[in-house]
C-alpha positions as CSV (number, residue, x, y, z in Angstrom):
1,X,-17.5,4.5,26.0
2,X,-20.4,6.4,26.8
3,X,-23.6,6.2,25.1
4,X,-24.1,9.5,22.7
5,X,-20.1,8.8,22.2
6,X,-21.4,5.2,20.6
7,X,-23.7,6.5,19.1
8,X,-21.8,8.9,17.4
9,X,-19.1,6.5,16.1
10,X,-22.0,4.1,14.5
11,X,-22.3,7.4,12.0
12,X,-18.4,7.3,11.2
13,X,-18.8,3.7,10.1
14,X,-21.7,4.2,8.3
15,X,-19.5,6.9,6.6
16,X,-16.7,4.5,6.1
17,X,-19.5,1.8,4.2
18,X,-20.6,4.6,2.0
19,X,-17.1,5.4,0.8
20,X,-16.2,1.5,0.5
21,X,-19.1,0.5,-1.4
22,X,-18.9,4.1,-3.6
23,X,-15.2,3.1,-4.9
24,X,-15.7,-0.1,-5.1
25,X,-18.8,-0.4,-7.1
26,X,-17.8,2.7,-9.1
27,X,-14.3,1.1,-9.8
28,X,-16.7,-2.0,-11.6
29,X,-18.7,0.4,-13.3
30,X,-16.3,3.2,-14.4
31,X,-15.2,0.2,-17.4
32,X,-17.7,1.6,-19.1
33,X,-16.3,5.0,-19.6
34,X,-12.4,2.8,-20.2
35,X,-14.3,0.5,-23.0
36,X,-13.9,2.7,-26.0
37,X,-10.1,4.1,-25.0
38,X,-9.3,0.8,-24.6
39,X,-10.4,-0.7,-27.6
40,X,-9.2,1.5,-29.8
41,X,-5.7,2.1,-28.1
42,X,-5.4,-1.7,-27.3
43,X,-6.7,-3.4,-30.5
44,X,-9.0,-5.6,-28.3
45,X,-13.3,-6.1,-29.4
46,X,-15.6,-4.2,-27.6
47,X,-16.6,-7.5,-26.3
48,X,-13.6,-9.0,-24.7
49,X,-12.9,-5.6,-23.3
50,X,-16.7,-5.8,-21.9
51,X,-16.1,-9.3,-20.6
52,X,-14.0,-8.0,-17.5
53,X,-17.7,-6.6,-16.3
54,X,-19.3,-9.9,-16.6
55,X,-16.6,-11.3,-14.7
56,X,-16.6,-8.9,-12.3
57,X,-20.4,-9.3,-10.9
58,X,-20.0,-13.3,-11.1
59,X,-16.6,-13.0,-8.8
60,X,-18.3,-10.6,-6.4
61,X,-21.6,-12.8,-6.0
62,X,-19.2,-15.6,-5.6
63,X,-16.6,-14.0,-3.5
64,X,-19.4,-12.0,-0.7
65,X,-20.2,-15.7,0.2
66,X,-16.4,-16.2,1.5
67,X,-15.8,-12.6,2.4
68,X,-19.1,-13.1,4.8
69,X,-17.7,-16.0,6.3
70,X,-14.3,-14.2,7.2
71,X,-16.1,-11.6,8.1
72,X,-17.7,-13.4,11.1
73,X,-14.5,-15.0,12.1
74,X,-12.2,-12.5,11.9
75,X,-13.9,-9.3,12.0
76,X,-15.0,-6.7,9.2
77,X,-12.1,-5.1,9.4
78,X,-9.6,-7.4,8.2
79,X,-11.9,-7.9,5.6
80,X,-12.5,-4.7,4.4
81,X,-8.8,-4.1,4.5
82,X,-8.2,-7.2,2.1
83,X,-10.6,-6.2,-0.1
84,X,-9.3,-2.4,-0.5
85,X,-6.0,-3.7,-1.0
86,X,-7.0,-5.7,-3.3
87,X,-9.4,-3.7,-5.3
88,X,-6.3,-1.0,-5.8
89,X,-3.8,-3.8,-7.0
90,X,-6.4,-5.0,-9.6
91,X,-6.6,-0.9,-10.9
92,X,-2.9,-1.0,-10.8
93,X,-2.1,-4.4,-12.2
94,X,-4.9,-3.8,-15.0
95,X,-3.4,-0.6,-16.0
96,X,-0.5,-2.6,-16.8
97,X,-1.8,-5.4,-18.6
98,X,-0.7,-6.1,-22.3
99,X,-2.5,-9.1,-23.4
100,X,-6.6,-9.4,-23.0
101,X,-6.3,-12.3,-20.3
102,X,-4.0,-10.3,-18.4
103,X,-6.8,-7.1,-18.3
104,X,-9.9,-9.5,-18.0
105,X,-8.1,-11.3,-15.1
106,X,-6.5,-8.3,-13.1
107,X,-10.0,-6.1,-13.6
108,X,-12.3,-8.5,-14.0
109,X,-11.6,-11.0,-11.3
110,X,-9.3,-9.3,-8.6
111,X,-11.6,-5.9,-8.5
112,X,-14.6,-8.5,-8.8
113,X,-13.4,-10.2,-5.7
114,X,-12.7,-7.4,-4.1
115,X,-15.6,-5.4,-4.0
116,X,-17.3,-8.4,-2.7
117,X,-16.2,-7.8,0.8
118,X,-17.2,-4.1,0.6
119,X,-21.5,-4.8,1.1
120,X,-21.9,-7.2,3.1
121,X,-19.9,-6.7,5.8
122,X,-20.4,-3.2,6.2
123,X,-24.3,-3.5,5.9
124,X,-24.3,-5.8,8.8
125,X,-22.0,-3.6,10.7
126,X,-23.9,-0.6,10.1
127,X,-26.6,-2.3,11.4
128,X,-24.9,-3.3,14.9
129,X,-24.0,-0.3,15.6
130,X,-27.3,1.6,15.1
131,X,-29.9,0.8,16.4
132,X,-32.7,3.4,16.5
133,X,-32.1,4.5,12.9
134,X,-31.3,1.2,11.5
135,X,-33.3,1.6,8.2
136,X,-31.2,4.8,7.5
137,X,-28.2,3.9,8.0
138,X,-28.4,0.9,5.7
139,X,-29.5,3.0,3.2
140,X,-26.5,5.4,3.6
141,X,-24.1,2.4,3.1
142,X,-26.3,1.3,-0.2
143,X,-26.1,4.9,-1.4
144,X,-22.6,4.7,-2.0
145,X,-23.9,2.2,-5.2
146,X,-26.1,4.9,-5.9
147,X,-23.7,7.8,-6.3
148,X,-20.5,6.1,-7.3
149,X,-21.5,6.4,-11.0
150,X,-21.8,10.0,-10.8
151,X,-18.3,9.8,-9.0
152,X,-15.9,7.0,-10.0
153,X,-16.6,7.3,-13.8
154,X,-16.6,11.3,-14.5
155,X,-13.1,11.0,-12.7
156,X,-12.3,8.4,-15.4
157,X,-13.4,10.4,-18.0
158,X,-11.7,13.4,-17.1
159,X,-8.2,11.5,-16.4
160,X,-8.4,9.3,-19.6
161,X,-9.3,13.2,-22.0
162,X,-5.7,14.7,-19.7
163,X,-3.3,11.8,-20.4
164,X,-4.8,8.2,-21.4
165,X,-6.8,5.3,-20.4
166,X,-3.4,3.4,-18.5
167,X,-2.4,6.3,-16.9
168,X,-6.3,7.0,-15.4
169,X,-6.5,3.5,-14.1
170,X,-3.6,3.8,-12.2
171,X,-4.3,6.7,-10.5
172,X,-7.9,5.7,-9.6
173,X,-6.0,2.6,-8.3
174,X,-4.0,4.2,-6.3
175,X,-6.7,6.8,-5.1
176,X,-8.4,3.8,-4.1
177,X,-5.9,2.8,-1.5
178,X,-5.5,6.4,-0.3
179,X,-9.1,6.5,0.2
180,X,-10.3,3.2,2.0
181,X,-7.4,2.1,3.7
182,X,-7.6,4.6,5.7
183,X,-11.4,4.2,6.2
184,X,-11.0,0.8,7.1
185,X,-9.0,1.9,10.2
186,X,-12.0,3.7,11.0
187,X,-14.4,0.5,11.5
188,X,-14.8,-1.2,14.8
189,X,-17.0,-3.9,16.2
190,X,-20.7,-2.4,17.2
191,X,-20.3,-2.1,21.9
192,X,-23.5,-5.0,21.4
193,X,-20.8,-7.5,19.6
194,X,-18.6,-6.6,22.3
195,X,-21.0,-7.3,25.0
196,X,-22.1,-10.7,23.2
197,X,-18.8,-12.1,23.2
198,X,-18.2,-11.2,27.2
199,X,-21.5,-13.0,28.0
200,X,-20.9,-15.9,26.1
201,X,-17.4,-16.4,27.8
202,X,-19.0,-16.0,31.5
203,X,-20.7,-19.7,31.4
204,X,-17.3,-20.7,30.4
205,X,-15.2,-18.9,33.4
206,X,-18.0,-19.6,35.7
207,X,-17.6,-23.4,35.0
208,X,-13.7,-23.6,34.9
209,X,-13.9,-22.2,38.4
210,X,-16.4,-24.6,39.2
211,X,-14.3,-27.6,37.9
C-alpha cells in the first residue's frame, strides 16, 4: 500500500471510532429520554429504572480493562465486533424485559460491557494509524461522546412519541447492528503494527536458520 493510500485509510478508521463510540455512548445515555416511558408504562421507580445507568458506567470501567487486553491479543477488530454485537442484543433483549432485573441486567450490564470495547481500542488505533495529525484524530474518535447525545437520544424520543418505549429500543438495537458491524469491517491494523510484527519475527527466522 502506498503511502497517501495509508494515509487515507487512517481517516476511515477514525470515521469508524467516531460512529462506535457515538452509538455506543449514546445507547447509555439515551435511558434518560426511556426513564419516564418506562416508569410509567412499566410500574417500576424512577430509581430502579435509573439503576441500569449506574450499572452501565461501573460495567464499562470494568469491562475496557478486559476488552484492552483482547484487544492486544487478538486485534481491535474482533473486539469491536463483540462489543457491537453485544451492545445491539442488550437494546434488543432489554426491549423485551418484563421484570426489573431482567431490564437492569440486559441494559445495564450487557450495553455497559459492551461499549467498553468501543474507546479504547479505537483511540489506540486511531493513533497507529496517524501519525502527523495524531492529536486530531483522537479527538474525532472522542467526539463521537460529544455528539451522541444530540444523536442517540432525539431518535429515542421521536420513536418512543410514534409507537412506545419497547418498540424504540428495539429498533435503536437493531440500528445498532446495521450501523457498526459494518464499520467494524472497516478497521484494520495501522502498516506500523504490521511492520513491528515482521521485525520482531526476523531474529526468530534468522536464528532457526542458524540452528
Amino acid at each position: 500500500m502506498s503511502k497517501p493510500s495509508s494515509l487515507d485509510y487512517g481517516w476511515v478508521v477514525v470515521a469508524a471510532g467516531a460512529l462506535m463510540t457515538c452509538v455506543g455512548f449514546g445507547t447509555m445515555l439515551s435511558l434518560a429520554v426511556f426513564l419516564q416511558p418506562i416508569s410509567e408504562a412499566m410500574g417500576w421507580s424512577r430509581a430502579g429504572v435509573s439503576a441500569a445507568a449506574t450499572l452501565d458506567f461501573l460495567c464499562m470501567g470494568v469491562a475496557a480493562f478486559l476488552w484492552g487486553t483482547l484487544s492486544d491479543r487478538f486485534g481491535t477488530r474482533i473486539v469491536v465486533l463483540a462489543g457491537s454485537l453485544l451492545l445491539g442484543l442488550g437494546l434488543v433483549t432489554a426491549s423485551q424485559a418484563t421484570t426489573l432485573w431482567q431490564f437492569q441486567l440486559f441494559f445495564g450490564v450487557l450495553i455497559g460491557i459492551a461499549a467498553g470495547s468501543f474507546y479504547a481500542p479505537m483511540m489506540a488505533l486511531a493513533s497507529a494509524w496517524i501519525e502527523k495529525n495524531r492529536s486530531l484524530a483522537v479527538a474525532l474518535v472522542s467526539a463521537g461522546m460529544g455528539v451522541s447525545p444530540v444523536t442517540i437520544a432525539p431518535t429515542a424520543s421521536w420513536l418512543i412519541t410514534a409507537y412506545d418505549w419497547r418498540t424504540a429500543m428495539l429498533v435503536i438495537g437493531i440500528a445498532a447492528w446495521v450501523l457498526l458491524i459494518p464499520a467494524c469491517f472497516l478497521v484494520r491494523p495501522a502498516p506500523a503494527a504490521a511492520g513491528n510484527r515482521n521485525a520482531d519475527a526476523a531474529p526468530n527466522v534468522e536464528l532457526t536458520a542458524a540452528q
